[in-house]
N, C-alpha and C positions, 0 to 999 in steps of 0.2 A: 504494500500500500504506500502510495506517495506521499511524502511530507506535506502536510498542511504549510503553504505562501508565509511569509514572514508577512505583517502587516502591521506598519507602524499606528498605536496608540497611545495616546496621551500618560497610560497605564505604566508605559517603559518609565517614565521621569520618577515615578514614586524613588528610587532606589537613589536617584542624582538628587532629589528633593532631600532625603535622609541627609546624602553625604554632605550635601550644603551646609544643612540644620546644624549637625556634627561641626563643620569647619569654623560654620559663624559662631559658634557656642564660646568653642575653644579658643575663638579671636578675640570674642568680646569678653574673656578673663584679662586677655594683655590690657586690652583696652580701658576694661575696668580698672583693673589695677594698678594701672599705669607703669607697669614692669618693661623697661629697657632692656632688649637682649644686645649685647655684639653681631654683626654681621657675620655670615657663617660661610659667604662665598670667599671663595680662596683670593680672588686678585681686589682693589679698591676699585672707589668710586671715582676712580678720575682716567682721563685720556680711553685707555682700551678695555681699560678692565671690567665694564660691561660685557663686552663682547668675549672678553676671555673667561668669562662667568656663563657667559650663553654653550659657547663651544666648551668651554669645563661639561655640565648639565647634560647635554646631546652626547658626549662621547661618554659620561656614564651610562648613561641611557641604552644607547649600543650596543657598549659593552658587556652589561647585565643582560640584555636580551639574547646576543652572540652565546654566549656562555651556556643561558637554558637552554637556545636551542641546539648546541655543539651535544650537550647532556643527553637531552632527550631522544638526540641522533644514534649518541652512544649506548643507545640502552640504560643509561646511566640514575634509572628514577631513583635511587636512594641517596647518592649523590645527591641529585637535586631539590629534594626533600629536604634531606641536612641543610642545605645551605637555607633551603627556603625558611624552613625551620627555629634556623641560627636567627637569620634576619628577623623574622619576627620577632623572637625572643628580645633581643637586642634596641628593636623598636617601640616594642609595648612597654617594655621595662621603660625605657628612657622619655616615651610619652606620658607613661602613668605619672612617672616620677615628676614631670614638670607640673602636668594641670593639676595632680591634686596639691600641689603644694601650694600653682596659685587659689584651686578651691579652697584650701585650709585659709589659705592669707586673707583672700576677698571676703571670709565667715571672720576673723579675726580670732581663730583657733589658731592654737599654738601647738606643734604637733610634733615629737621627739620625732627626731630623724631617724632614728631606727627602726620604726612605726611606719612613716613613711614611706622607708625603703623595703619593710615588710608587705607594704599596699601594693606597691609594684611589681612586688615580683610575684605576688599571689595573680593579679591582673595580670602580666605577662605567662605565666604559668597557664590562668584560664584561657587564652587567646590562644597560646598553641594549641592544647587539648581541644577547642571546639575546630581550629581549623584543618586536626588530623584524627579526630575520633568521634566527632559530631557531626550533625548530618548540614545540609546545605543552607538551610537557615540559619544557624549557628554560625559557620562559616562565612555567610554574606552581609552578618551582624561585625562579626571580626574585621572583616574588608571597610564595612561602611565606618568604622570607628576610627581603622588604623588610616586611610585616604584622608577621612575629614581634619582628625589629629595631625596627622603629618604635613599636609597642606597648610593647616591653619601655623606653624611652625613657621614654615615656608615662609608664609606670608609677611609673618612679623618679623624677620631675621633676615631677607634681603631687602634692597636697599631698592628702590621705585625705578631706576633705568636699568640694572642687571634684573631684576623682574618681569619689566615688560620686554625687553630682550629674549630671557629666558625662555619665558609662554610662546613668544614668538618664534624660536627655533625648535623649542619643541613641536608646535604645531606641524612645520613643514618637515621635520626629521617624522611623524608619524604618519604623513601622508606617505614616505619613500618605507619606510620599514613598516606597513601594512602591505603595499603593493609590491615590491621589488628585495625588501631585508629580511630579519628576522622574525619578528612580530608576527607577518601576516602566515611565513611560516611556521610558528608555533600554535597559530589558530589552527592552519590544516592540521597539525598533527594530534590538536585534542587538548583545552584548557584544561578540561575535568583532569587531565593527568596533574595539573601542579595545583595543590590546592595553598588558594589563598594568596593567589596573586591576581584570582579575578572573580566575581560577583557574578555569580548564575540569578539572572531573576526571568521567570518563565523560560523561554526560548533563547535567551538574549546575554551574552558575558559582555560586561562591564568591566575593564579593565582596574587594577588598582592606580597603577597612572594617573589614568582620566581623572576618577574622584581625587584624585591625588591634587593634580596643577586644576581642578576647578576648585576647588578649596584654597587650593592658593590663592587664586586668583583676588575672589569674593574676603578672605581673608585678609589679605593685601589692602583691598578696598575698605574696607571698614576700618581697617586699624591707621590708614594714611589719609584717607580722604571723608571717610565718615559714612552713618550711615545711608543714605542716598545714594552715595558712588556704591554702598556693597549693595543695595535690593534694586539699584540697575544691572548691577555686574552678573547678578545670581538669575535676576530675569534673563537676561542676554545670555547666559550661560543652558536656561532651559528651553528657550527660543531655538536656541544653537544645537543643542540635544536633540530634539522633535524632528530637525529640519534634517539631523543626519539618521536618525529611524527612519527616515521618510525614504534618504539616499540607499540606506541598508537595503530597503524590497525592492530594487533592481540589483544590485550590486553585491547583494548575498554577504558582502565583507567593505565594513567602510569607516574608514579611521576616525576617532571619536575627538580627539583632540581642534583640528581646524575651525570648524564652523561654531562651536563653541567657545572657545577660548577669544576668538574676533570680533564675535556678537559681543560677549564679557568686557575686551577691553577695549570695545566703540565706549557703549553705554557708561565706561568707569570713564572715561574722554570725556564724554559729554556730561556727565555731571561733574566732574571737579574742574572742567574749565569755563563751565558755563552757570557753574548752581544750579543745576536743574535740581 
């Protein structure tokens, strides 16, 4: 029996809606708080070093996808697990660790550090075990946490021109590595093999990526420019989403990054230089 047509609905954004909610959440602790972090892109803010923060971004990007799919090629799924695995671990741990400390701080609770660092590793602990022993809801609750988390990070720790740089290169390196690199090769060979690097919702993978730099984005937006630039940026972001579900029912595979991320950072343009 033939597969039922993909058919874009409004239904798909539920899961990009989450990852927002997530990103904004965890933005507006910074914001709240008014916690300063250092910049975490390798080169400065001045002459090239946007651009060498853009091309930094894309050649990790690459390079972690190269790697899964070298893996996957090799037979190599425990390997790949490990790693995928490790990464998590390593992410939940380090995300726990920051937002609740600013939820403790923003509650005006005082919270021993070793408490703390007991939160986190119980929450990174649970984040693996649901993304390799728990079933798919589980897993795409992990995804939606650690994208929104991550992004929102993103967002507050680079600097507004290696940012929009960033988004931007990212974009067009996912249009080449859905069609012609890695990525789209890793889609043929089956997401459900890596769990926890993408969000199965009905029919549909959602990369962690995507939620990744769209959280950034909207992140980004609210913590530099306020709220208006982020619920243009998040509109523009789900405008951008719809339009490439739409591209997906001809094209069976259609990078999620582009039309998204452009919608996002028109509409952040348009409100922080006009006050909309």
């Amino acid at each position: 029996m033939a597969e039922k047509p993909f058919k874009a609905d409004p239904a798909y954004l539920v899961p990009i809606v989450a990852s927002l909610a997530v990103g904004i959440l965890c933005s507006f602790l910074f914001y709240y708080t008014e916690v300063k972090l250092e910049p975490i892109t390798p080169a400065p803010e001045e002459g090239l070093g946007p651009m060498s923060n853009a091309l930094f971004f894309v050649l990790m990007m690459a390079a972690g996808a190269t790697i899964m799919y070298f893996l996957l090629k090799r037979k190599g799924v425990f390997s790949l697990k490990l790693i995928i695995g490790t990464a998590l671990i390593l992410i939940s741990f380090f995300l726990s660790l920051i937002y609740f400390d600013l939820l403790f701080y923003s509650l005006r609770l005082a919270v021993d550090l070793r408490i703390l660092f007991l939160i986190a590793f119980v929450a990174a602990f649970l984040a693996v075990i649901s993304v390799f022993r728990f079933g798919k809801l589980q897993r795409g609750i992990v995804v939606l946490l650690v994208g929104g988390g991550l992004g929102a990070f993103l967002g507050v720790t680079i600097p507004t021109l290696s940012a929009i740089l960033i988004l931007a290169a990212l974009a067009i390196y996912d249009i080449l590595a859905v069609y012609r690199g890695p990525v789209g090769k890793l889609a043929q060979e089956g997401l459900e093999k890596l769990p926890g690097v993408s969000l199965e919702f009905k029919d549909v993978h959602i990369g962690l990526g995507d939620l990744t730099f769209y959280s950034m984005l909207v992140g980004h937006a609210l913590t530099n420019f306020g709220w208006n630039a982020c619920i243009l940026s998040s509109v523009g972001v789900l405008i951008g989403s719809y339009l490439s579900f739409k591209f997906l029912e001809k094209k069976g595979m259609f990078p999620g990054l582009p039309i998204p991320l452009s919608l996002g950072l028109t509409l952040m343009f348009i409100s922080s230089f006009f006050g909309v």
